[in-house]
C-alpha positions as CSV (number, residue, x, y, z in Angstrom):
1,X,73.4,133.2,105.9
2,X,71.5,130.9,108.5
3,X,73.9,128.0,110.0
4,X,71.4,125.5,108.8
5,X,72.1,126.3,105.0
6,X,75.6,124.9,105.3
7,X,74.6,121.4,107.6
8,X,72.3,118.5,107.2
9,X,71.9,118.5,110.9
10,X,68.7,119.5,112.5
11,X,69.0,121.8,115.2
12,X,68.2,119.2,117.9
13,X,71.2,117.3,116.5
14,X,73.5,119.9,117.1
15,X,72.3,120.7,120.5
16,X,73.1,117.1,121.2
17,X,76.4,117.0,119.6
18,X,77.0,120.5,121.4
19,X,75.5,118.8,124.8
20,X,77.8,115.7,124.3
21,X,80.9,117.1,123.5
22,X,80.7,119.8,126.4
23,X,80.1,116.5,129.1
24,X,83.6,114.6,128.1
25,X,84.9,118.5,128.7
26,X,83.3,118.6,131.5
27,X,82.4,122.7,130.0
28,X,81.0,125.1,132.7
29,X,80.2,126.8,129.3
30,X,77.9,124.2,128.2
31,X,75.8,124.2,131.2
32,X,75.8,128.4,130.7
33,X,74.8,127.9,127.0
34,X,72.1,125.5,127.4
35,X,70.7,128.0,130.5
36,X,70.5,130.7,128.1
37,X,69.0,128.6,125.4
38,X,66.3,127.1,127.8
39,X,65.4,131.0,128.8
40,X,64.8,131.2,124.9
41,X,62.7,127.9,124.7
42,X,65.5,126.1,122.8
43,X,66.7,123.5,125.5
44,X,66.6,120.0,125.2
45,X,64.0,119.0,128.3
46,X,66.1,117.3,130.7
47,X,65.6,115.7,133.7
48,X,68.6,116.3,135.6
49,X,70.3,119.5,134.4
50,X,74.3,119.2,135.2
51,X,77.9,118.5,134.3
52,X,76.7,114.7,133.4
53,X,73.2,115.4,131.9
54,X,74.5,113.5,128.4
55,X,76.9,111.4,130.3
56,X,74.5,108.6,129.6
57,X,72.6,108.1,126.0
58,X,69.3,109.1,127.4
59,X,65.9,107.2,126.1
60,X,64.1,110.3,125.4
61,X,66.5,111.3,122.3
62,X,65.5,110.1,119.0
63,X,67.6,107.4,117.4
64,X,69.2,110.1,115.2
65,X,70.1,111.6,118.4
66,X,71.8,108.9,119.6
67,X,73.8,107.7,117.2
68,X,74.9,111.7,117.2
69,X,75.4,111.8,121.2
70,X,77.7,108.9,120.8
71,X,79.5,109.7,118.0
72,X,80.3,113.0,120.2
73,X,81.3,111.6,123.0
74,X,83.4,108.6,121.4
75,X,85.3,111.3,119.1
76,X,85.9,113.7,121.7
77,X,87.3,111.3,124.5
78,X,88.9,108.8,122.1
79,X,89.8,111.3,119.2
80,X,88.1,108.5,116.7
81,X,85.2,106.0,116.3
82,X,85.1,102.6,115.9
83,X,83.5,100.9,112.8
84,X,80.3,99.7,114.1
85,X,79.8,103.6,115.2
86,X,80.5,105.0,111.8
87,X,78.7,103.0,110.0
88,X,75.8,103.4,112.2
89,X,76.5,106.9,111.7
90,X,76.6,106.8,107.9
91,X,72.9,104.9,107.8
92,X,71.8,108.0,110.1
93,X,73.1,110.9,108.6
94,X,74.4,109.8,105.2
95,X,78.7,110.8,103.9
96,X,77.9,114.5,104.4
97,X,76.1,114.2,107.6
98,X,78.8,112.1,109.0
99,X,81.5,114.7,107.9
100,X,78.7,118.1,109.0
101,X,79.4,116.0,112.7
102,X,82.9,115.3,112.3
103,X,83.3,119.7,111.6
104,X,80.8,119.9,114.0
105,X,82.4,118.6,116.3
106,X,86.1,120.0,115.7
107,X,84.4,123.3,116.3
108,X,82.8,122.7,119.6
109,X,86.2,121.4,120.5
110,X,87.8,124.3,119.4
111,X,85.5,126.8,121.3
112,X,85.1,125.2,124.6
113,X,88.9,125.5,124.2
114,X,89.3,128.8,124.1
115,X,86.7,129.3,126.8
116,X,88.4,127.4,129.2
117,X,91.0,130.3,129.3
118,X,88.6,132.7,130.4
């Protein structure tokens, strides 16, 4: 089955989670990823492709986007959010979108992981 049958996140969500949680990494993997994705015409358009492209919450992401981006980054540097960002989070993407992130997440974590050893 297609990955989007088992999340409420759109795909553009889960680039950015992906994008987000690869910067606080600092992932070589990431930037190969979203190379071969942008040879496929599923990048995000960025301006200034790099380590720190989703350092900063950029203005052309929707606000869905960046409550996601930050929700990323705070739970991968900080291994929790704060309350204003969960709740925020919960008005965006609802219980189940919050917890689709929070696995999201988790899983990016895990991979860039084991990518690191290679």
């Amino acid at each position: 089955m297609p990955r989007e049958k088992h999340t409420s996140l759109s795909e553009r969500v889960r680039r950015v989670v992906s994008l987000a949680t690869g910067a606080v990494w600092q992932s070589e993997y990431e930037l190969y990823a979203q190379s071969a994705a942008r040879a496929e015409g599923r990048h995000l358009r960025e301006r200034n492709p790099g380590p720190s492209r989703l350092a900063a919450c950029r203005d052309d992401l929707s606000e869905q986007e960046k409550v996601a981006h930050r929700y990323a980054r705070q739970f991968s540097a900080g291994h929790r959010v704060d309350a204003d960002l969960y709740s925020a989070a919960v008005r965006a993407f609802g219980e189940k979108g919050v917890v689709d992130l929070v696995y999201l997440i988790g899983i990016f974590q895990h991979h860039l992981r084991v990518a690191e050893q290679f």
